[in-house]
SELOVEX-992715 format. One record per residue (C-alpha): residue in one letter; x, y, z. Coordinates in steps of 0.5 Angstrom, whole numbers, plus 2048, in hexadecimal, padded with zeros to 3 digits. Example, Ala and Ser with C-alpha at 12.3 -4.5 7.8 and 13.67 -1.06 7.14 Angstrom:
BEGIN
A8197F7810 S81B7FE80E 
END
This chain:
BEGIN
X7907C88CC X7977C58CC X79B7C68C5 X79D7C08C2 X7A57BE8C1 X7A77B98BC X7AF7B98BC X7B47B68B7 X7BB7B38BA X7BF7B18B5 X7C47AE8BA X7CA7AD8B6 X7C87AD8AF X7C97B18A9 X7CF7B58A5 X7CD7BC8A4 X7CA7BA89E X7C67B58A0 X7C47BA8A6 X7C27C08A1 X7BE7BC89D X7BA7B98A3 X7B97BF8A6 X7B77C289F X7B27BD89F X7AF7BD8A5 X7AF7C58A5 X7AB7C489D X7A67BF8A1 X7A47C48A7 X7A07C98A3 X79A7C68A4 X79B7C48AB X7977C58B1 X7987CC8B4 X7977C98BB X79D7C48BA X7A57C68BB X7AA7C38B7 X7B17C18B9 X7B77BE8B6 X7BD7BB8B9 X7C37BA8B4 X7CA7B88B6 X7CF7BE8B8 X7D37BE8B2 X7CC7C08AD X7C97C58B2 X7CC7CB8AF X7C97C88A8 X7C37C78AB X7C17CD8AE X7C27D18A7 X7BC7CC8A4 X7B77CD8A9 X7B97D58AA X7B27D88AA X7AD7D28AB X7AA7D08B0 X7AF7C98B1 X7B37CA8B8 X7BB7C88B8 X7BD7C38BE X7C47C08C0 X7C47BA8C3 X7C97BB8C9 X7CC7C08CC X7D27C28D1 X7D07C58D8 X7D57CB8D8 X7D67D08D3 X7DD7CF8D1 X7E37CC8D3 X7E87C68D2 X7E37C08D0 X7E67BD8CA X7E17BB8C6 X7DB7BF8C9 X7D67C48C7 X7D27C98CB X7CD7CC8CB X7CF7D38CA X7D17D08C3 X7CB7CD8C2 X7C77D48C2 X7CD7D68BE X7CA7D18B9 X7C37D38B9 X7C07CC8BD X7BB7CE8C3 X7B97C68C5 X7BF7C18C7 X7BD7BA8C9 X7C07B88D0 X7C17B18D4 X7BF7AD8CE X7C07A68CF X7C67A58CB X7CA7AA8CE X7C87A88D5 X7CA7A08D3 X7CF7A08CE X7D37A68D1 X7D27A68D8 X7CD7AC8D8 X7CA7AD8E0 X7C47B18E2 X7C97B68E6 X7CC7B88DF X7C57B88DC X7C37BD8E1 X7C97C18E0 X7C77C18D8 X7C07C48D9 X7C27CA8DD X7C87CB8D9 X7C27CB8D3 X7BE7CF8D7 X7C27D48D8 X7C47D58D0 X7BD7D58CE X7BD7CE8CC X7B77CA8CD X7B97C28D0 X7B67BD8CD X7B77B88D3 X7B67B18D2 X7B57AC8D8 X7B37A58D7 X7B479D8DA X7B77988D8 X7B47928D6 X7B678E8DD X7B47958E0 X7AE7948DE X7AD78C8DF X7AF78D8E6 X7AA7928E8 X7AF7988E8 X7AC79C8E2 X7A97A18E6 X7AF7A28EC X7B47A38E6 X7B07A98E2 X7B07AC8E9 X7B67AD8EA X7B97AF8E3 X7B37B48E4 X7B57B68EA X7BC7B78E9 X7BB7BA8E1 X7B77C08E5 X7BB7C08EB X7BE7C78E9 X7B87CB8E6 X7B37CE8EA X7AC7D08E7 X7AE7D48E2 X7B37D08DE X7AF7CA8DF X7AA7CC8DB X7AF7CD8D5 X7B07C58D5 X7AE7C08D1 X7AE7B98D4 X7AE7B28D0 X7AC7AB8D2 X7B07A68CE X7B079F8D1 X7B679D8CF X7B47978CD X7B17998C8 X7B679E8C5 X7B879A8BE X7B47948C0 X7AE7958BB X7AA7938C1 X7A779A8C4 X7A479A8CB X79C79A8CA X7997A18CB X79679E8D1 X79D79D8D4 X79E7A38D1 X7997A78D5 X79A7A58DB X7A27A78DC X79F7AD8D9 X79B7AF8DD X7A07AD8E3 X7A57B28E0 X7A07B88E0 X79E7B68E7 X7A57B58E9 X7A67BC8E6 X79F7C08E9 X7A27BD8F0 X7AA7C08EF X7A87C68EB X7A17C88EB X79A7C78E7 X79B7CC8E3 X7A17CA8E0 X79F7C38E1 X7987C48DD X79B7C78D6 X7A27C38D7 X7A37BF8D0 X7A47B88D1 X7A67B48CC X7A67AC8CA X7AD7A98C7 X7AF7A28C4 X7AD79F8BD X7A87A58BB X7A67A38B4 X7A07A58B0 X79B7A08B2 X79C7A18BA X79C7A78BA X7947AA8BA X7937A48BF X7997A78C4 X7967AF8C3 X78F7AD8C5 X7917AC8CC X7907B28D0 X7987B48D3 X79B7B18CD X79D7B98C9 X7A17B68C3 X7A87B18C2 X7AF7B18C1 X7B07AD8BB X7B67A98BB X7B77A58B3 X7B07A78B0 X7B37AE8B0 X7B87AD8AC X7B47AC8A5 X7AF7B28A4 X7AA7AF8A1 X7A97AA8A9 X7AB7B18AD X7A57B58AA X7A07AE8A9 X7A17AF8B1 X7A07B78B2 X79A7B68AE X7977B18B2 X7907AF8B3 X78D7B48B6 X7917B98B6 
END
């Protein structure tokens, strides 16, 4: 049985006060949570240090939401994997949407950021999805396989198995329109296919794949019931803890 995965990517929200008291919140929640359910919470930079002090000891993972490819250098405004280990993170989010659209992220640089990750002991969190005219020209599938391909291009076997992958239609993200659990599952089940073809059953069996974009409390039994959806990555839902933790104790859980 696959553990569930619930993460939370605050995007660019929060001061480090309004990150401490999220966090501390969502930590107070989680004492009842099911044992079989991993959290993971993605603040912004600046708040990651704070952060880390407030989930010391729980059972609540700390997450980066980008990383650089190399370990230092000259790269104004960059941060490294190296110093996210440094700060006490083990997920970092990589290829979301935004930073492939707004800031002209490509799969190559995804790729590069997940064997950087990787190698750091960092678990990428690896988010591939259409857009809306992608999908309404019949192109879905063709565009998840290659951000498959070209995220998992440098990683054998034993790497691979250390991923997370998340679907996130783009045109979902923010919109308050979520796919259907039945769209969901069917470029789901794609991708861990995709995965048993370039890396193996046996790292394609136990790979966690999750559902992105407008996850909120009401959808999300329906999202889990289906059988390759492993959890979300909740984008504004996470940012209220009471929303966050409605989604981690989802029906069914």
């Amino acid at each position: 049985m696959r553990r569930y995965l619930m993460a939370g990517n605050w995007k660019m929200h929060k001061t480090i006060a309004e990150a401490v008291e999220l966090a501390t919140a969502v930590r107070a929640g989680l004492e009842t949570s099911p044992p079989h359910l991993d959290v993971v919470v993605c603040p912004p930079f600046t708040a990651l240090q704070a952060v880390a002090q407030v989930l010391k000891g729980s059972r609540i993972a700390l997450g980066a939401q980008d990383t650089h490819w190399e370990n230092q250098g000259a790269y104004t405004g960059e941060v490294s994997p190296v110093m996210l280990r440094d700060v006490g993170c083990t997920f970092v989010i990589l290829g979301h949407s935004e930073r492939r659209q707004l800031f002209g992220e490509t799969d190559d640089d995804v790729g590069d950021k997940a064997r950087a990750a990787v190698a750091h002991g960092l678990t990428p969190l690896i988010c591939v999805g259409e857009t809306l005219l992608e999908r309404e020209s019949g192109r879905t599938l063709g565009v998840v396989e290659r951000q498959v391909e070209q995220a998992l291009r440098h990683l054998g076997a034993t790497e691979a198995s250390r991923i997370v992958i998340s679907y996130e239609p783009v045109w979902a993200i923010g919109t308050g329109h979520a796919a259907t659990p039945e769209q969901a599952q069917v470029v789901q089940a794609f991708i861990r296919k995709l995965v048993a073809t370039s890396h193996g059953d046996s790292v394609a069996a136990p790979l966690r794949v999750l559902y992105g974009g407008s996850v909120k409390p009401d959808n999300i039994g329906a999202l889990m019931a289906q059988s390759d959806i492993d959890g979300a990555l909740v984008g504004g839902a996470c940012l209220q803890a009471r929303s966050f933790l409605d989604i981690i104790h989802f029906p069914g859980a």
